[in-house]
N, C-alpha and C positions, 0 to 999 in steps of 0.2 A: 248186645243188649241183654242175651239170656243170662252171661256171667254179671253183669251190675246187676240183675234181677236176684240172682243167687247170693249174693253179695250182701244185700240188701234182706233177705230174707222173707222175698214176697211168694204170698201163693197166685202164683200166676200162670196162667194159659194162653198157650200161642197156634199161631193158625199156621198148616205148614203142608207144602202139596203132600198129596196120597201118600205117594213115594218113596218120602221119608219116615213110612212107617210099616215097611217089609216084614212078612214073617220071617225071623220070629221074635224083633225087636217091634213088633205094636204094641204090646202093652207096655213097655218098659218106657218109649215115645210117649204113650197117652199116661203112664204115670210121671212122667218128666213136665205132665201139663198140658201135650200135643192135641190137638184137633188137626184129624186129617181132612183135606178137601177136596177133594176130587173135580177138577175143571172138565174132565173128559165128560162129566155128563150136567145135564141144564139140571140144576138144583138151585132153590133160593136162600143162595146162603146165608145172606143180610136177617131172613124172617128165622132162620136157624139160629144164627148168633144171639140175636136182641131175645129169642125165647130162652138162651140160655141164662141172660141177663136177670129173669124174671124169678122176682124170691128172693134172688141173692145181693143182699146191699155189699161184698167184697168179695164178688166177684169181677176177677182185672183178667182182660186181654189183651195180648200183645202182638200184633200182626206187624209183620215185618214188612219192610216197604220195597216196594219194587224200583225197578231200577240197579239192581246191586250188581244184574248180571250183564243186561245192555240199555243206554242214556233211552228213558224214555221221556216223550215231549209233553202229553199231559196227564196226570195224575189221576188213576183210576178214584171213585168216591164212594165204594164200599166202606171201609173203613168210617167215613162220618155218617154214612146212612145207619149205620149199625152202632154207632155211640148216640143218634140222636132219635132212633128207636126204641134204643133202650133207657133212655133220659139222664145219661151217663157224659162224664166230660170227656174231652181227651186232652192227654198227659201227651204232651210233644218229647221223646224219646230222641236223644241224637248220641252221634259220636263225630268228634271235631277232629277229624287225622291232622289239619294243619297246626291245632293247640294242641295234642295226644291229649285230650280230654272228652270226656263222655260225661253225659247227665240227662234233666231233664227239666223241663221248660213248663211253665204255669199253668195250669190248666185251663182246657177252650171250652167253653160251651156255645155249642149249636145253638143256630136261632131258626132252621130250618130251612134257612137261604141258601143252600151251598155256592150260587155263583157270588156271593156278598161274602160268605163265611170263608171259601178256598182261599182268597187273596190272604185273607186274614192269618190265616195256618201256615200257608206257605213264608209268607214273610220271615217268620220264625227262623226258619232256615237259611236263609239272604246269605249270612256271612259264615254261614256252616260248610266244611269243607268234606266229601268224604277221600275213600281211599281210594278210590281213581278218577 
């Protein structure tokens, strides 16, 4: 998703554990866009992002979905708490390994319901295939 970002010539920011930003590649990370997060400690990251939100009418995040590394069963809801915080849509992002095609899907907007609005988002991805 970061190279169709690059591609595309978006200024975008992405959310990415701690880790991925070692000295003495952090600034280079946080100029590539990075936002570190650190899970090790209770922080609200939701009221952290949607403040980032505020001011900025093009400011775009890009949080990578989990899963990538083991199937997991149900979908954490960060990610729409923090688009519908910030009164922002979400841009459904995918890569289709079984078409070799990537893009990206209409935009959602929250209605506040997450258990009405998940079904909804998820659908999207029904016939989406990833890379394992």
């Amino acid at each position: 998703m970061i190279m169709a970002v690059l591609v595309a010539r978006l200024d975008v920011h992405w959310m990415g554990k701690h880790t991925l930003f070692p000295w003495p590649l952090r600034g280079f990370m946080q100029w590539l866009g990075g936002v570190p997060i650190d899970r090790r400690q209770t922080s609200n990251t939701v009221s952290e992002m949607v403040s980032r939100f505020q001011g900025r009418d093009d400011w775009i995040l890009l949080i990578p979905p989990e899963g990538t590394r083991a199937k997991v069963e149900r979908w954490k809801t960060g990610f729409y708490h923090i688009a519908h915080g910030a009164g922002v849509p979400i841009v459904r992002g995918y890569i289709d390994a079984s078409k070799k095609e990537l893009g990206f899907g209409p935009l959602f907007y929250t209605t506040g319901d997450v258990d009405m609005d998940m079904p909804a988002i998820q659908a999207f991805y029904a016939d989406k295939r990833g890379l394992r």
